[in-house]
N, C-alpha and C positions, 0 to 999 in steps of 0.2 A: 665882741658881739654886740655893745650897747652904744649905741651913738653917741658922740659927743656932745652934742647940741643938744638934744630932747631927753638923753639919756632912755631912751626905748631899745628897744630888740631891733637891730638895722635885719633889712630884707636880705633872705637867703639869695648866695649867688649859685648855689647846684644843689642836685639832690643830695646828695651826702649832707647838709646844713642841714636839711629834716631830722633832728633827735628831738628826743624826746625833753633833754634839757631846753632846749631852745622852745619847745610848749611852753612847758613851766615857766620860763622867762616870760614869754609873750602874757600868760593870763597874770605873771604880777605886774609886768612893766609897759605893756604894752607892746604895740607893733608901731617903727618908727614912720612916719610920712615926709618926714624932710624931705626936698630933691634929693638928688644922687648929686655930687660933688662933678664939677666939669671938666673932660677930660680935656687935656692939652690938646694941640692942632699936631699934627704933624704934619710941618713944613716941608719936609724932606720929599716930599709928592712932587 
């Protein structure tokens, strides 16, 4: 749940990720801003 790089709370990808643990995380460690990691191309098109 905690980024590697900034070590913050990485962004929820669905509602299910809404708990309340992931609150808690967010007011001690924040919310992460890094980019998002970049997906591969897919050639296969």
């Amino acid at each position: 749940m905690l980024c590697l790089n900034c070590n913050r709370v990485r962004p929820a990808l669905t509602r299910a990720d809404y708990t309340a643990e992931r609150a808690r995380l967010i007011t001690l460690h924040g919310l992460c801003v890094c980019a998002p990691p970049k997906r591969p191309d897919d050639s296969r098109r």
